[in-house]
DRENVOGU-594079 format. One record per residue (C-alpha): residue number from 1; x, y, z. Coordinates in nm, 2 decimals, padded with zeros to 4 digits. Layout:
<rs>
num / px / py / pz
NUM / X / Y / Z
...
</rs>
This chain:
<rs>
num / px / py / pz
1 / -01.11 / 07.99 / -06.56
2 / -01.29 / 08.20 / -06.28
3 / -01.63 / 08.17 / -06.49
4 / -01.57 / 07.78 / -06.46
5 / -01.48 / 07.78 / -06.07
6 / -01.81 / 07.99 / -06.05
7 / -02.03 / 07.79 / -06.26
8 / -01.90 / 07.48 / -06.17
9 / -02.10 / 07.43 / -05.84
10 / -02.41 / 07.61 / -06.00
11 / -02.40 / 07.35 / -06.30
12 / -02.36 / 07.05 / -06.06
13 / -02.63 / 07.19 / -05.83
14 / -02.86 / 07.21 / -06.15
15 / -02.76 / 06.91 / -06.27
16 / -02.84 / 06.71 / -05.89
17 / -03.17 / 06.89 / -05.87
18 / -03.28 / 06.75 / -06.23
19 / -03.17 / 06.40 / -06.14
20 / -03.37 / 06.45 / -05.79
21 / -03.71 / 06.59 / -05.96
22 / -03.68 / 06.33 / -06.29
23 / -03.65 / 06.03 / -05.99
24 / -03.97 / 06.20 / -05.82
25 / -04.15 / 06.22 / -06.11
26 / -04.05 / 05.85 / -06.24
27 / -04.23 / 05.74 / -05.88
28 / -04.47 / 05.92 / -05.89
29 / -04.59 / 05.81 / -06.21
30 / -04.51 / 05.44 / -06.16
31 / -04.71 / 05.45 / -05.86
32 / -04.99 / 05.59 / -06.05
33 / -04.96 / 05.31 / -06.25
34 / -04.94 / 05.09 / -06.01
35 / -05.27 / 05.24 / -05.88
36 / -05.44 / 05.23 / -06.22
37 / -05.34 / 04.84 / -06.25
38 / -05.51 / 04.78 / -05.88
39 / -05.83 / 04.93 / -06.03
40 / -05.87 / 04.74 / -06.36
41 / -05.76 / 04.43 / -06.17
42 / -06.05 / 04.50 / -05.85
43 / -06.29 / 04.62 / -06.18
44 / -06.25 / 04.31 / -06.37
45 / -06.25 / 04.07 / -06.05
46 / -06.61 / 04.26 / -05.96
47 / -06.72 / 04.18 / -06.35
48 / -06.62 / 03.84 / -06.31
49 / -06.79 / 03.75 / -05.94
50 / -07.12 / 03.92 / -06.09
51 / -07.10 / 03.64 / -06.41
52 / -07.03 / 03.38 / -06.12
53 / -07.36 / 03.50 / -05.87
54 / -07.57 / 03.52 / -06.19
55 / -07.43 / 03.10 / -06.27
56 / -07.51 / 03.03 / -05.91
57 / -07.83 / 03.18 / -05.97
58 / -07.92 / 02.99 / -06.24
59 / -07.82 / 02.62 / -06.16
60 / -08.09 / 02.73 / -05.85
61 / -08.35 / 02.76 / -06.09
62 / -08.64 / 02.52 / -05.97
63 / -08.78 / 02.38 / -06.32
64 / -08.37 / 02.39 / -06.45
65 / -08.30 / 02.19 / -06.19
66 / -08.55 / 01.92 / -06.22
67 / -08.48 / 01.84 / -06.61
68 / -08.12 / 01.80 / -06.47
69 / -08.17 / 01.55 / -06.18
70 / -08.43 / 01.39 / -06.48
71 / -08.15 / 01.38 / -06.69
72 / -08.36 / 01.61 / -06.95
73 / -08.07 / 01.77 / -07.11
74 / -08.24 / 01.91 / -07.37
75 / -08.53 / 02.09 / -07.19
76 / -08.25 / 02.17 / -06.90
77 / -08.08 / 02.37 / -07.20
78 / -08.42 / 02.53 / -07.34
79 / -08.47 / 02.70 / -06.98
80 / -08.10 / 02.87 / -07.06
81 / -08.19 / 02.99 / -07.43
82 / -08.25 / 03.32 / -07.31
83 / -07.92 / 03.38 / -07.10
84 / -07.74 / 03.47 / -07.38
85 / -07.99 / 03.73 / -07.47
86 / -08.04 / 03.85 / -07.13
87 / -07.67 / 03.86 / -07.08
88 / -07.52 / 04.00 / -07.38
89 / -07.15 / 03.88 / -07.21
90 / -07.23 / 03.54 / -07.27
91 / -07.18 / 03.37 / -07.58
92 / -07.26 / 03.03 / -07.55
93 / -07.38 / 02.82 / -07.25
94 / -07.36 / 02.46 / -07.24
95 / -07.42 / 02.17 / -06.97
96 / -07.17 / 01.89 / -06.88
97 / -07.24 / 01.60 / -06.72
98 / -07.02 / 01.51 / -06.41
99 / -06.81 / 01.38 / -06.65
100 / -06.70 / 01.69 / -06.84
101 / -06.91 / 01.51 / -07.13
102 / -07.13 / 01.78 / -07.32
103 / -07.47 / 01.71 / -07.27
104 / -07.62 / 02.02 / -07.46
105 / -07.54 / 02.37 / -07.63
106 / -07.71 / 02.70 / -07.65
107 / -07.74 / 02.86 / -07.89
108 / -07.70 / 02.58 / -08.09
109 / -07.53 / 02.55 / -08.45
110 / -07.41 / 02.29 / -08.67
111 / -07.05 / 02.31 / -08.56
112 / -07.11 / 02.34 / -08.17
113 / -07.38 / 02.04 / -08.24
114 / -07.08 / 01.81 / -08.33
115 / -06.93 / 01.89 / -07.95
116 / -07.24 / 01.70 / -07.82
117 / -07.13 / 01.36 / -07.65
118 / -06.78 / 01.46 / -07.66
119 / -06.56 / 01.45 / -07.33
120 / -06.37 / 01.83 / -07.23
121 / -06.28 / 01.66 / -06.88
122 / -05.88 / 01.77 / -06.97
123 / -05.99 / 02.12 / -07.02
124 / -05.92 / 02.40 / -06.73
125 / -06.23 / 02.48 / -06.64
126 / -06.36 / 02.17 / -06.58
127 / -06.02 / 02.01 / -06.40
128 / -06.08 / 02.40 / -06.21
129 / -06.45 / 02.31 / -06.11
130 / -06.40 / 01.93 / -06.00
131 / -06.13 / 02.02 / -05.77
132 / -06.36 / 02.13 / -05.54
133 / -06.70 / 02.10 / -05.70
134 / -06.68 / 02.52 / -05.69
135 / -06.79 / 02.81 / -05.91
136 / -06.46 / 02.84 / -06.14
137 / -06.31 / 03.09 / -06.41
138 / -06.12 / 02.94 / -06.67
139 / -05.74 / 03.06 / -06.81
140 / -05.79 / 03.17 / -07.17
141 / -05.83 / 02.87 / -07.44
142 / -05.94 / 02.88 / -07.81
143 / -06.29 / 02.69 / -07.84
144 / -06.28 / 02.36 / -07.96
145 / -06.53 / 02.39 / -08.24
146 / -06.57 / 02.67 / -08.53
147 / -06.53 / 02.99 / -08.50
148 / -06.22 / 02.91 / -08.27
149 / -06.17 / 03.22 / -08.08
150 / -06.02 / 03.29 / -07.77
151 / -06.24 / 03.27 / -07.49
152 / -06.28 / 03.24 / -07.12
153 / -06.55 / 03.03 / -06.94
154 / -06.69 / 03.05 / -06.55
155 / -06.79 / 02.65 / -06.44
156 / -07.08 / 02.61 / -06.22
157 / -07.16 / 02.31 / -06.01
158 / -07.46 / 02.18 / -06.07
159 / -07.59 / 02.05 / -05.68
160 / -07.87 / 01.84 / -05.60
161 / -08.11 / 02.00 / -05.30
162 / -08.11 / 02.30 / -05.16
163 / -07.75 / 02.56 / -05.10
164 / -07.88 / 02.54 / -04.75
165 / -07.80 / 02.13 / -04.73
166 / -07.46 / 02.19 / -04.67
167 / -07.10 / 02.04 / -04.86
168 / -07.17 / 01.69 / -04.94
169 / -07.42 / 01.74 / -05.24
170 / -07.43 / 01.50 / -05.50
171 / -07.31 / 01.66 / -05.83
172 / -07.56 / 01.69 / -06.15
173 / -07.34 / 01.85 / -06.40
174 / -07.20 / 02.15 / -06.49
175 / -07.27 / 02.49 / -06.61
176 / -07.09 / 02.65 / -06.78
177 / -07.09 / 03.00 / -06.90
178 / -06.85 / 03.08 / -07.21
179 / -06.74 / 03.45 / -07.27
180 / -06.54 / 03.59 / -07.55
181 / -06.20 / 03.75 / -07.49
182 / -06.28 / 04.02 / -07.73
183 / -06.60 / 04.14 / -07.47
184 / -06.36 / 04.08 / -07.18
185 / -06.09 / 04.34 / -07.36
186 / -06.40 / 04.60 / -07.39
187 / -06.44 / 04.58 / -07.01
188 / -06.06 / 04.70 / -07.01
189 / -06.09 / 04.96 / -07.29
190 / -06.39 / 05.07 / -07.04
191 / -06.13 / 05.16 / -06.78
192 / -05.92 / 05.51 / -06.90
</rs>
């Protein structure tokens, strides 16, 4: 009974302390956590402004431009063949018309070809991009045509004149830059 009365208050002290140092540590390594999340979030935010500057940069393209206010599709497209090349994030890019009707594909296949003509005005990224006729990144959304995988897609206005001219710009079209999920994962897996 004396060995109890004595180890009592040691036992309870011991036990206290544990509780106190396991709480400390269970902050400390939420917080990290918490920490860790900030910096994927801020890392994949950066990835994602950097695809929207380099859509910005090419709806300014001089030559791109002109097919588009000529309503040249087709050669508007050709000048974007090489995106997906140059940009190895970028699967496919294709131009809308103000519409959201598809007006052209690159790289082109036989089962994007048959999207051609077709209406994606109820999709996200456009309804995202004609709110206010801004650069816009989609939610994630399976592609309409084969292979359906999940992808994610930044929508560029397509302006008439000069970015100096101010708000009231008519629209062209759209841009729009289609990434896979599967790249966007390898950005995370990037992040230890």
């Amino acid at each position: 009974a004396i060995l109890i009365i004595f180890l009592s208050p040691i036992a309870i002290t011991s036990y206290l302390e544990y509780q106190a140092a396991e709480k400390q540590l269970t902050e400390l390594v939420l917080t990290q956590k918490k920490d860790l999340a900030r910096f994927a979030s801020v890392t994949l935010e950066e990835k994602f402004d950097r695809i929207v500057e380099v859509g910005v940069s090419l709806v300014t393209r001089v030559q791109f431009k002109k097919q588009i206010e000529a309503g040249n599709w087709d050669e508007a497209v050709k000048i974007m063949e090489s995106v997906p090349v140059d940009f190895p994030y970028v699967d496919t890019v294709a131009l809308f018309d103000p519409e959201g009707v598809v007006m052209a594909i690159t790289p082109l296949n036989p089962s994007i070809r048959e999207a051609i003509g077709k209406s994606f005005a109820y999709r996200d990224y456009y309804i995202g991009v004609s709110k206010n006729w801004e650069p816009y990144v989609s939610e994630v959304f399976k592609r309409a045509v084969e292979p359906a995988y999940n992808v994610i897609s930044v929508a560029i206005p397509i302006k008439a004149g000069s970015v100096f001219q101010g708000v009231d710009q008519k629209i062209l079209g759209i841009l729009l830059l289609t990434i896979k999920l599967d790249t966007i994962l390898d950005w995370t897996r990037e992040i230890e």
